[in-house]
C-alpha positions, 0 to 999 in steps of 0.5 A: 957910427951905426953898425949897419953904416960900418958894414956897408960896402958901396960899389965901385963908381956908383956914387958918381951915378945919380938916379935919373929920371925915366927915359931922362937921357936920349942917348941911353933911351935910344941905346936901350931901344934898339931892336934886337936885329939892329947893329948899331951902337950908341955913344955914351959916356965914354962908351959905345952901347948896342949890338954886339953878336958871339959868332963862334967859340961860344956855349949853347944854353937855354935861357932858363938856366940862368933865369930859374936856376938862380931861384934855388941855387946858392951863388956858390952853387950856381958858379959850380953848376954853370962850370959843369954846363960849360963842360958837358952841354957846352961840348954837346953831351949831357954829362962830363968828367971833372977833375977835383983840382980843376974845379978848384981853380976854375971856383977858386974854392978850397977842396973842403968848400967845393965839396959842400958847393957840389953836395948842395948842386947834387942834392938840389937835382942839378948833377948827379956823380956816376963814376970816378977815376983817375982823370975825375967824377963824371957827373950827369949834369941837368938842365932846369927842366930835368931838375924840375921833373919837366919835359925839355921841350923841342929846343934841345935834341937827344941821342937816341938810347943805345942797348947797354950790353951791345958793342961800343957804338962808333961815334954818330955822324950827326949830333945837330947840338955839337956837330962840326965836321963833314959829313961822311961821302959812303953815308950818302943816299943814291939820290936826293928826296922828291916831291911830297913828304921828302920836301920837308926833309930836303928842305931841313936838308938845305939849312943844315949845309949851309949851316955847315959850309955856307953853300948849298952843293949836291954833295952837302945837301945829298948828306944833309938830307940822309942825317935829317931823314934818320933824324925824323925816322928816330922820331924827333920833330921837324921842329926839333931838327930845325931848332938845332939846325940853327945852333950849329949855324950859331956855332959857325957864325952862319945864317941857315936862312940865308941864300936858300936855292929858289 
């Protein structure tokens, strides 16, 4: 036997797979062109293809970081990379403090191997150690378009900067990526906004209560509207507030688009 043959690992279940011809099989086909919105799914061996949605417990990434990450990051390097995703930008920060030990059970990596994986995903642009303890190494984790020198676009929205020699900032009442809980009633405004410019925010007001509660009450709304006018007064755009309008509505299984008031 050649060696290249004696090396050769099949995959489990694919020899029994025969090569078809293109759109040979309806079922497959149809499976295969269903729209994105359509919940349907189609029987085929033995399996049930189509629709299937994550309504809640799951993390918010961008597209890219499975899509241009891969091209420069080893796989070893990539599983390390999306475990500190998982628990930084998946709990709404851009950093996270990660245990040695930790990781070496979610990579099941040895200690000296998960120290030549994190070296490669430092090195390459995607993490940075800022501090040790006892609890771990925080690491400020990147996204592809921070590795790459690019701007993140209106889909990601960021803290604004604190002054790093004032007083520790209590927690902030709306973090749009991560935010789960209820507003603050002594926040709330005298009244909602009027006509004019205050429509856009009331009505970005609107998606965000109901992304939260599924309702559009007063009090929600009234709330709503004072975090998003703040939101834009910082400087982000429409687009941005909306975009992570619908992340937190993602997170609750809910539709901000849905029963809007007339």
């Amino acid at each position: 036997m050649a060696r290249g043959a004696s090396y050769y690992v099949g995959i489990r279940g694919s020899a029994a797979i025969g090569t078809a011809a293109l759109e040979d099989d309806a079922a497959v086909s149809r499976a295969e062109h269903l729209g994105p919105g359509e919940l349907r799914r189609v029987p085929f061996a033995g399996e049930l293809l189509g629709a299937a949605r994550v309504r809640s417990g799951f993390v918010p990434i961008p597209f890219d970081a499975f899509d241009r990450a891969s091209a420069v990051l080893e796989a070893e390097e990539q599983a390390a990379w999306l475990q500190l995703l998982r628990l930084s930008w998946g709990e709404g920060r851009n950093f996270c403090r990660a245990a040695k030990r930790d990781l070496m059970a979610r990579l099941r990596l040895s200690e000296r191997r998960l120290n030549h994986v994190l070296d490669g995903v430092v090195q390459k642009g995607f993490a940075r150690p800022l501090h040790r303890d006892n609890r771990g190494t925080l690491y400020r984790v990147y996204l592809p378009a921070e590795a790459f020198g690019e701007p993140l676009g209106d889909e990601i929205l960021c803290g604004r900067a604190l002054d790093p020699a004032g007083p520790a900032a209590p927690p902030p009442r709306l973090r749009l990526a991560a935010s789960g809980g209820a507003p603050s009633r002594a926040a709330r405004p005298a009244r909602l906004p009027g006509p004019g410019p205050g429509g856009e925010v009331l009505g970005l007001a609107r998606q965000l209560a109901r992304a939260r509660t599924g309702a559009e009450s007063e009090e929600a709304v009234t709330a709503a509207a004072a975090e998003v006018k703040e939101l834009l007064t910082e400087g982000h755009s429409p687009a941005q507030v909306e975009a992570c309008i619908r992340a937190v509505a993602r997170r609750g299984g809910r539709d901000p688009q849905r029963g809007a008031a007339s």
